[in-house]
N, C-alpha and C positions, 0 to 999 in steps of 0.2 A: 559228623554223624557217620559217615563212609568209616571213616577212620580208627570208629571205634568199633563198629561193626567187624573190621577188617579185623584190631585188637581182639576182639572179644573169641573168633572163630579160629588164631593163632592160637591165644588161649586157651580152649578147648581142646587145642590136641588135633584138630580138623585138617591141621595142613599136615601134608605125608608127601616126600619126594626124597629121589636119589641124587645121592652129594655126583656134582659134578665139576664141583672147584674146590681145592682143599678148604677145610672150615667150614664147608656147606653142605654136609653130609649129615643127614639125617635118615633112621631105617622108620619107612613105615610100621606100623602095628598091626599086628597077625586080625584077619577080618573075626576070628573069634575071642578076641583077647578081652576080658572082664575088667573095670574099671578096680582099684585097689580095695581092701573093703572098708564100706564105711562110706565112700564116695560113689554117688552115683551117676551114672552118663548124661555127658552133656544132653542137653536138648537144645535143637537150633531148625528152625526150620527154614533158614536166610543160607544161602547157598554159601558152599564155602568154598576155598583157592585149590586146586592139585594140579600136582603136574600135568605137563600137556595143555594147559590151556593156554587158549590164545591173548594175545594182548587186549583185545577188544574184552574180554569175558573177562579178565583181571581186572580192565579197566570199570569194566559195569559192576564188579564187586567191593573193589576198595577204591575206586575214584583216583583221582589223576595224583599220581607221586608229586612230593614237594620239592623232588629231585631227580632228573637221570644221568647216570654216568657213562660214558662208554668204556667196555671194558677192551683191551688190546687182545684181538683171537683171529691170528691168519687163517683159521679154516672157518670160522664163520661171524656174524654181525653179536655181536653178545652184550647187554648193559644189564645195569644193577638200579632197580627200581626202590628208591627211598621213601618212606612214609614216615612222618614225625608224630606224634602223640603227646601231651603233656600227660603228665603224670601226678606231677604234684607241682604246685608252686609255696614257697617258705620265706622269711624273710626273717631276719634277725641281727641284734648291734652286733659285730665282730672289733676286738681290738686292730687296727690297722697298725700302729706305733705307739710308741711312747715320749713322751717330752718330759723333761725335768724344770723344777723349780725350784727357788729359795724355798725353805720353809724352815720353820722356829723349832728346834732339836729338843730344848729345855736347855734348864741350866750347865752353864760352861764358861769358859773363855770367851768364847763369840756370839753362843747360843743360836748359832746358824748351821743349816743343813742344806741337806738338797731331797726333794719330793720328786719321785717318779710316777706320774700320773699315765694311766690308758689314754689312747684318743681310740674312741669306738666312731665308724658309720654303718651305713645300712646296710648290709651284703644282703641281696637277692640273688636264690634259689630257684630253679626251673631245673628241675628231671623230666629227660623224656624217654619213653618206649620210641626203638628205631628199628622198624621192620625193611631188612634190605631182600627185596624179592629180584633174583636172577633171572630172567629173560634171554633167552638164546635163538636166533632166527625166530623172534616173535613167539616164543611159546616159552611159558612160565618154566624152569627147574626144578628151581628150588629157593627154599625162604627160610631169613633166620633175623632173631629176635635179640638187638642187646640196649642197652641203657647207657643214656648221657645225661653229665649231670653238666650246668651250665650257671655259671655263678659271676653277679655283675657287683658293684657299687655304686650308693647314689654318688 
């Protein structure tokens, strides 16, 4: 529920912070800036993430990360807060190899061949949304949003 909440208010456009690690640079939007036309502005009455805030308030907003990392920063304490999301889960036969066999050509000399048959099993699909929120001396930076796709066999 946290998690989606947390999704939902990324979504929206509601998280605004300045990049302070390469690839985590994101420019706020101008406080008067009008939603594209045709779409009209979020409504959210569920408080949402910005910079500055502390980990306790991050915490009370998107609930405890599935993950922390420490990040290496000699001038101060900095980790990268993980948040996992499913997104879809899919399942479907995938060919894994092929095996060959005898099989009956028609008429000839020998009337024998060879058949290349699929071996299909189950491949299972999980996509997830992966919200990494930056944390530096306990106060949020900045947060960015990418997808993994995660594929198993029975």
């Amino acid at each position: 529920m946290l998690l989606r909440s947390l999704s939902a208010l990324l979504t929206c456009g509601l998280l605004s912070a300045c990049g302070v690690a390469a690839g985590w640079a994101a420019q706020p939007a101008p406080k008067d800036a009008q939603p594209p036309a045709g779409q009209a502005k979020a409504k959210s009455d569920k408080p949402a993430l910005a910079k500055g805030m502390t980990a306790e308030q991050v915490l009370k907003i998107a609930g405890k990360p599935d993950e922390i990392r420490p990040i290496k920063n000699p001038n101060a304490k900095a980790e990268a807060w993980i948040y996992r999301r499913v997104l879809a889960r899919t399942s479907r036969e995938t060919a894994t190899h092929v095996v060959e066999r005898p099989a009956f050509q028609g008429p000839g000399p020998s009337g024998e061949g060879v058949a290349i048959d699929p071996v299909t099993r189950q491949e299972r699909i999980t996509t997830y949304q992966v919200t990494w929120v930056l944390m530096i001396e306990g106060r949020m930076q900045v947060a960015k949003q990418t997808r993994e796709v995660e594929r198993s066999f029975d």
